[in-house]
C-alpha positions as CSV (number, residue, x, y, z in Angstrom):
1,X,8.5,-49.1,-2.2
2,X,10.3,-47.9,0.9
3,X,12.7,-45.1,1.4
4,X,15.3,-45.0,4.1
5,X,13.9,-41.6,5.7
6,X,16.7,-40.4,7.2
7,X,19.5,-41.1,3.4
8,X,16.5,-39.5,1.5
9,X,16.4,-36.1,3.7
10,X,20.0,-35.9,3.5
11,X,20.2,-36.3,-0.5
12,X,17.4,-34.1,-0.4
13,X,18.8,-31.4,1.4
14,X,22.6,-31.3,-0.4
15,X,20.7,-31.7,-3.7
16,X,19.1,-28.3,-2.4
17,X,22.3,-26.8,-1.2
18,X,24.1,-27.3,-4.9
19,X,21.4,-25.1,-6.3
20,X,21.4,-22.5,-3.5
21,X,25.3,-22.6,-3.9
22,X,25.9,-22.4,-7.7
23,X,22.7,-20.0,-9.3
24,X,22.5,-16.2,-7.6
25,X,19.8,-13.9,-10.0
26,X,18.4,-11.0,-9.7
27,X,15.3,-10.4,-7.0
28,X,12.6,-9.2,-9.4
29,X,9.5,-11.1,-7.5
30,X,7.4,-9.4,-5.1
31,X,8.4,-10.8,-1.5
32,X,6.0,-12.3,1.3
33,X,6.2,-12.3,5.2
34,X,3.2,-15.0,5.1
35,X,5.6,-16.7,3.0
36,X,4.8,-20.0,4.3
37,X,1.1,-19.6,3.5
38,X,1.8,-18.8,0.2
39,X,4.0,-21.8,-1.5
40,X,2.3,-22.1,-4.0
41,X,2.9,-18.2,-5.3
42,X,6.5,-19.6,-5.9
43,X,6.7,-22.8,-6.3
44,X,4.2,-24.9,-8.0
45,X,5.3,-28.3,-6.1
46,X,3.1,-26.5,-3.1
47,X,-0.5,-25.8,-4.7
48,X,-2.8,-28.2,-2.9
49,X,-3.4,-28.3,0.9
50,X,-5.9,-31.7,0.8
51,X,-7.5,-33.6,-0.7
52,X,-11.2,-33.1,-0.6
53,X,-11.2,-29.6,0.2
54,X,-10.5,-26.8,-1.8
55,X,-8.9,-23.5,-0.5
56,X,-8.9,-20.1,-1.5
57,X,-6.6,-17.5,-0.1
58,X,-6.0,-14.1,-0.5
59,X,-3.1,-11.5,0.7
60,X,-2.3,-8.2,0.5
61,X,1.1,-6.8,1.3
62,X,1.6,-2.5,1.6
63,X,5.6,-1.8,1.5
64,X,6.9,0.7,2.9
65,X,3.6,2.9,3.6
66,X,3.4,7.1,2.8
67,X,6.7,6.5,0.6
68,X,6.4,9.3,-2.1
69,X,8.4,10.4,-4.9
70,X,8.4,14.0,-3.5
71,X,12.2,14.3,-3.0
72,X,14.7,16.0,-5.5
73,X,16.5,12.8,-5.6
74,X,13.3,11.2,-7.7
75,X,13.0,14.6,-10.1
76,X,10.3,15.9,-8.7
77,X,9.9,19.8,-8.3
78,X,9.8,19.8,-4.4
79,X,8.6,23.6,-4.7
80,X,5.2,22.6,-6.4
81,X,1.7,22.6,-4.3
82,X,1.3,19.4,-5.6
83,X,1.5,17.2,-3.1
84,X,3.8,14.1,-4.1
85,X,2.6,10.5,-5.2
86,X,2.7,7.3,-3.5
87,X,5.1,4.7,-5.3
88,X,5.2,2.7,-2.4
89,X,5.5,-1.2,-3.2
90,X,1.9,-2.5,-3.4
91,X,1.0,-6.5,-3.8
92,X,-1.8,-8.6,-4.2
93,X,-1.6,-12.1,-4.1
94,X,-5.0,-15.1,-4.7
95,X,-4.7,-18.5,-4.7
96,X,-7.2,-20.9,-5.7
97,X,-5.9,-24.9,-5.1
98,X,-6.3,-28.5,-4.6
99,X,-5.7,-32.2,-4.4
100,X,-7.0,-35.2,-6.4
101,X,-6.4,-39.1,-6.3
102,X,-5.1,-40.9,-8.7
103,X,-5.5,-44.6,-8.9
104,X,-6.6,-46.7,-6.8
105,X,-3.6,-47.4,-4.8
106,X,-3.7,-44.3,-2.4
107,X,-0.2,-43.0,-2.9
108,X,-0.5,-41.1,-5.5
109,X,-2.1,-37.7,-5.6
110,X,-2.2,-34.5,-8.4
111,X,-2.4,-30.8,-6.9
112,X,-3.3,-28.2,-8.9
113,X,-4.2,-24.5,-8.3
114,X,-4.2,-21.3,-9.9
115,X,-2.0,-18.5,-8.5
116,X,-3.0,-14.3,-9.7
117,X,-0.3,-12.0,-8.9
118,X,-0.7,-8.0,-9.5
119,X,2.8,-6.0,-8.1
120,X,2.9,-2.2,-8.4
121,X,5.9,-0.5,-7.5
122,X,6.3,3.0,-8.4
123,X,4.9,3.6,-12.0
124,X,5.9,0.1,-13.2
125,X,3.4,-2.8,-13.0
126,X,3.0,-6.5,-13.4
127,X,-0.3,-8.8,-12.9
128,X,0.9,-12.6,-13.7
129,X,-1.8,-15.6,-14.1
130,X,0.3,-18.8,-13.5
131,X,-2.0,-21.9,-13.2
132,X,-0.2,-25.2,-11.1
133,X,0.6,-28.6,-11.3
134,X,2.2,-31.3,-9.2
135,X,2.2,-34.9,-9.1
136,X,2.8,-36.2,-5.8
137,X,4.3,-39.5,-4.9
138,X,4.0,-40.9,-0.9
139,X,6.0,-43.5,0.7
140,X,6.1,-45.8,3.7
141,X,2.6,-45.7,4.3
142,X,1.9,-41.8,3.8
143,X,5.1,-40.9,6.6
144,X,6.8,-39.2,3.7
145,X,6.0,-37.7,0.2
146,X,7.8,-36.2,-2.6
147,X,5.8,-33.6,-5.3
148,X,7.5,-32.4,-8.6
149,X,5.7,-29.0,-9.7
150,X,5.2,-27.3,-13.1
151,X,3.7,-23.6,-13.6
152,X,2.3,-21.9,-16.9
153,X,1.2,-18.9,-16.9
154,X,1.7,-15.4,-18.5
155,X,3.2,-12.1,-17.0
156,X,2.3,-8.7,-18.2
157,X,4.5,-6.2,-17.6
158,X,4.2,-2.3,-18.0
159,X,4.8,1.5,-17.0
160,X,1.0,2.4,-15.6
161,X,-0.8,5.7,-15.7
162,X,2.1,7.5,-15.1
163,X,1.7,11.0,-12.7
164,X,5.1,11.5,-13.1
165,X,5.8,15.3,-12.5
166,X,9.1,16.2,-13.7
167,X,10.9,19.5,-13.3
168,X,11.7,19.3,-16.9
169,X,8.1,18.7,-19.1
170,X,10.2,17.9,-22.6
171,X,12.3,15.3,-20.7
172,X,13.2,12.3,-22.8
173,X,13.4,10.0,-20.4
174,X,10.0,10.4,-19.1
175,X,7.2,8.5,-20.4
176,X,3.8,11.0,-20.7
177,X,1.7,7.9,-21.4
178,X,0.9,4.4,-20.0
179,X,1.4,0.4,-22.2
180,X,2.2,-2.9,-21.2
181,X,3.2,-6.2,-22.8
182,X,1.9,-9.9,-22.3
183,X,4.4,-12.8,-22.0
184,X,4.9,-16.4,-21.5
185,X,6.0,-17.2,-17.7
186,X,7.2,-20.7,-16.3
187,X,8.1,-21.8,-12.9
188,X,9.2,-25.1,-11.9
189,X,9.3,-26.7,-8.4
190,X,9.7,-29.7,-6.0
191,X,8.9,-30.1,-2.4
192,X,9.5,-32.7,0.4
193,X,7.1,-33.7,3.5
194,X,7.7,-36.1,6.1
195,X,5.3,-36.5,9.2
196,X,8.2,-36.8,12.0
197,X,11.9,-36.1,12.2
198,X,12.9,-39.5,14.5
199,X,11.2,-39.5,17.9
200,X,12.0,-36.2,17.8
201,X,8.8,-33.9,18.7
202,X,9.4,-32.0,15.1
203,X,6.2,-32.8,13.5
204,X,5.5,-31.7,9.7
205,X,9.2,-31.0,8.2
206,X,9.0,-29.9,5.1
207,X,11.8,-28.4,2.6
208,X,11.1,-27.6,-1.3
209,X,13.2,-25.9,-3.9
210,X,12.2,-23.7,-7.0
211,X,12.8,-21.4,-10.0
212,X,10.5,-19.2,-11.4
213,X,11.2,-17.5,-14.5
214,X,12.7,-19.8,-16.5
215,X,11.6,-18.9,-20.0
216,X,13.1,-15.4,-19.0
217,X,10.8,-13.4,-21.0
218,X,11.8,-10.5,-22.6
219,X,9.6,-6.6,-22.4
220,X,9.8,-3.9,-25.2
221,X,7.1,-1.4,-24.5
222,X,6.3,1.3,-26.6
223,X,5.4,4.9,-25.1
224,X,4.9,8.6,-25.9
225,X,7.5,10.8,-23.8
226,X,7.4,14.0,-22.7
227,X,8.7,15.6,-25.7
228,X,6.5,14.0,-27.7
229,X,9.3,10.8,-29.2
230,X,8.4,7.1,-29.1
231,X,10.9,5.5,-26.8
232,X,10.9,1.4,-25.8
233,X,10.6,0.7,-22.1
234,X,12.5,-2.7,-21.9
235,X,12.7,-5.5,-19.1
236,X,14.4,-8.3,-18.7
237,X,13.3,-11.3,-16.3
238,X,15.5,-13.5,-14.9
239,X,15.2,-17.1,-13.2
240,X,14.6,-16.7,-9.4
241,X,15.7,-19.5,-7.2
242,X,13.6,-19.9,-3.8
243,X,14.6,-23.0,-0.8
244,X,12.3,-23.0,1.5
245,X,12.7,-25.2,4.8
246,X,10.5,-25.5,8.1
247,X,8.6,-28.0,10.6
248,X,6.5,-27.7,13.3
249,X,7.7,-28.1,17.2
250,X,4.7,-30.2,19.7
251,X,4.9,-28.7,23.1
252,X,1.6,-29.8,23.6
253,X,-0.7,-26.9,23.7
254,X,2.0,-24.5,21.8
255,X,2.7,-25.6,18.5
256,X,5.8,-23.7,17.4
257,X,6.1,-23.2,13.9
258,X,10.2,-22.3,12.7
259,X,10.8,-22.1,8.9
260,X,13.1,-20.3,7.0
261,X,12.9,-18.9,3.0
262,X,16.3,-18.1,1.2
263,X,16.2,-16.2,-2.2
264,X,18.3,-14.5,-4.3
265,X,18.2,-10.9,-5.4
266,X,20.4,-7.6,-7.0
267,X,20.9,-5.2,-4.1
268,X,22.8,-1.8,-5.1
269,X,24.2,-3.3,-8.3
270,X,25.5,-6.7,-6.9
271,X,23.7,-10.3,-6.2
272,X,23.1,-10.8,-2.9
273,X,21.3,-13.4,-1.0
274,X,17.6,-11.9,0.8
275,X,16.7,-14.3,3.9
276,X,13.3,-14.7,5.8
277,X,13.3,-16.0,9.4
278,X,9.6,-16.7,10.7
279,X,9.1,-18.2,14.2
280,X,5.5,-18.4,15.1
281,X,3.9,-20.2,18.0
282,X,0.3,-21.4,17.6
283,X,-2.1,-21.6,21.2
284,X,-4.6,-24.1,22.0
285,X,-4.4,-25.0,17.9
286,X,-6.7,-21.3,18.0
287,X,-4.5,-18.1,18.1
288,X,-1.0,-17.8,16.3
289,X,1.6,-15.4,17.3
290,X,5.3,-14.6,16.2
291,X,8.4,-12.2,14.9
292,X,10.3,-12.5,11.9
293,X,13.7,-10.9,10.2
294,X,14.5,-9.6,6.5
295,X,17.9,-10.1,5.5
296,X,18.8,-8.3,2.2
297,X,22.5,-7.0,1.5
298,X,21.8,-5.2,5.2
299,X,19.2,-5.8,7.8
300,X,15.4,-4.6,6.2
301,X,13.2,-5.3,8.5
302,X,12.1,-7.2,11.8
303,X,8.2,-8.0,11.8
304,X,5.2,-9.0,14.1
305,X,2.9,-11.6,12.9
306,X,-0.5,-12.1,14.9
307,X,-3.1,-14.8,13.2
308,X,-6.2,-16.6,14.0
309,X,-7.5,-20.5,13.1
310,X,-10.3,-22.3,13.2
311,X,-11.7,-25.0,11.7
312,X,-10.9,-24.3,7.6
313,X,-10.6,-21.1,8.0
314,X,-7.0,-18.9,8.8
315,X,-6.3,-15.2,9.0
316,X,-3.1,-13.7,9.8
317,X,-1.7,-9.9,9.7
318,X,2.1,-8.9,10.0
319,X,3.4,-5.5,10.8
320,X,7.2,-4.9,9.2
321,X,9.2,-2.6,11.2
322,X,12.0,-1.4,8.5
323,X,15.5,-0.9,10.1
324,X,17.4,-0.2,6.9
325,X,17.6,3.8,5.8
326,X,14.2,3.8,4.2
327,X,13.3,4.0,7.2
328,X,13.6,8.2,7.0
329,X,10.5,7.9,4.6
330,X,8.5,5.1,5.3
331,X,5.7,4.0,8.1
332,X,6.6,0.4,7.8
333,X,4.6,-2.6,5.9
334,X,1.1,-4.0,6.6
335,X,0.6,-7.6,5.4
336,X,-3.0,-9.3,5.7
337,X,-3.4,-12.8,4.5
338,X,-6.6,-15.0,4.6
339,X,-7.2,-18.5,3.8
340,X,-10.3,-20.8,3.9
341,X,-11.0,-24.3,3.0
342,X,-14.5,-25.5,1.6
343,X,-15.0,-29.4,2.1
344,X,-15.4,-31.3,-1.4
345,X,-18.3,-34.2,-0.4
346,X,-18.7,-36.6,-3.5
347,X,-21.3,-39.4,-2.8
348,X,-20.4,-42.9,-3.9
349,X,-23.0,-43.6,-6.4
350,X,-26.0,-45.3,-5.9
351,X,-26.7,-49.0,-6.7
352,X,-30.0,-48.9,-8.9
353,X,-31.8,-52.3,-8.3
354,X,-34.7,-53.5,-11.2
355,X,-36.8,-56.3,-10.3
356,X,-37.4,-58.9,-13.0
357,X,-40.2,-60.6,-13.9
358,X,-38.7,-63.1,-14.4
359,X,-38.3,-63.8,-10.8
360,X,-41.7,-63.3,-9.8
């Protein structure tokens, strides 16, 4: 079965456009600057780099470093020798993924992977296990391929060891002990390869669209405040929508790399739209360098990526520079991210040959 390339990237693309255009949710995910290493984190169409390999990867993103809750503005008593705590944004991300024939006719392929998730900001916590399926679907010889994606998983949710110190000690409102909740989590997802864009030198397009939190899972936790009363911490999760688009650029012995990540996120009590732009440029197919820009509501940040390849394995680091008014209290976000790939080798089995005497 053949596809016309170029009518199925356009359907593709409006069909991605419609979503974009019509579903704005809150932003309650934890966000990337490797976010094109890290598909498969949000969108379960991506898990699986090749087949016979398997990769693991592992990042860890710092927000918005030294950012304490030692301002009057937070409740805490300014004129205490205690110094203040750090509630700055803190994620890690693993991945664990990859790809498997099915049939004998070559074209069609299952991915699956298994995505850990633990996001601490301030005194509130969530570690999600999602594991990842996709069943993927090639055409014209391999040139292009489609992959629908399903995640299932579970998210739990809670206010953690809090060292809240409050100028009031019998305030209500603050919780004096730690508890979580465990709940279902979905995500759903499709993505779209395609070796060349015409005789263009773009080389590796890809675009994919996808919704996390679809079951929209509801949290009632249960904790001791200050004064001693049992009050219900609640959250609500809400579907996430994520379009994701970029290719690669041959120059020959600089690769460059453009893609570009639109999400959707509440911003100072409205729905706005949060944008990544990521333009790195890869050297003699060895060392990887690049900037990006945060869009969210206002400008939030302008970043330096710097990364290294070789063979199966990749490492990259970013550095955010935050330009929005957080700025006053923050040192800016480190981001480390490393991947590596351990070839799968299956021997074809061997052909056990019995003499007979019958023969002899």
């Amino acid at each position: 079965m053949n596809i016309p390339t170029t009518t199925f990237l356009k359907n593709f693309l409006i069909l991605l456009l419609v979503f974009v255009s019509f579903n704005t949710y809150a932003q309650q995910d934890p966000y990337y600057t490797h976010f094109k290493d890290v598909i498969q984190a949000y969108n379960p169409a991506g898990a699986g780099h090749g087949v016979g390999m398997i990769c693991v990867s592992g990042l860890t993103h710092h927000q918005w470093r030294d950012y304490t809750d030692e301002t009057e503005l937070r409740g805490t008593d300014i004129t205490s020798d205690v110094p203040g705590q750090d509630v700055a944004p803190v994620t890690y991300n693993m991945n664990v993924n990859s790809v498997f024939n099915l049939g004998k006719s070559g074209d069609q392929f299952l991915g699956a992977g298994l995505s850990i998730i633990d996001d601490k900001i301030g005194y509130t916590k969530s570690t999600a296990f999602m594991a990842n399926f996709n069943y993927r679907k090639q055409f014209q010889g391999g040139f292009n391929e489609v992959a629908f994606g399903l995640g299932i998983g579970g998210t739990q949710w809670g206010w953690d060891d809090p060292k809240f110190k409050a100028k009031d000690l019998s305030d209500p409102s603050i919780p004096a002990n730690g508890g979580n909740e465990m709940k279902l989590d979905m995500n759903i997802g499709l993505m779209y390869k395609q070796q060349q864009i015409g005789v263009s030198s773009f080389k590796n397009f890809y675009a994919g669209f996808s919704m996390t939190n679809i079951n929209q899972a509801k949290y009632s936790v249960s904790v001791l405040t200050q004064d001693g009363q049992t009050r219900a911490l609640n959250m609500s999760y809400v579907p996430h929508y994520y379009t994701i688009i970029g290719s690669d650029f041959d120059m020959g012995n600089i690769i460059l790399e453009p893609a570009i990540l639109a999400k959707y996120g509440l911003l100072q009590g409205s729905y706005k739209p949060q944008v990544d732009l990521n333009v790195t440029a890869l050297f003699a197919n060895t060392f990887r360098g690049g900037i990006a820009y945060r869009q969210w509501g206002n400008s939030d940040a302008i970043s330096v990526l710097l990364g290294y390849q070789k063979d199966n394995i990749k490492i990259g680091y970013s550095y955010d520079i935050t330009v929005s008014n957080i700025q006053k209290v923050s040192n800016g976000t480190h981001e480390i991210f490393v991947r590596y790939c351990i070839p799968i080798s299956v021997a074809p089995p061997t052909k056990i040959i019995r003499e007979s005497v019958r023969f002899l």
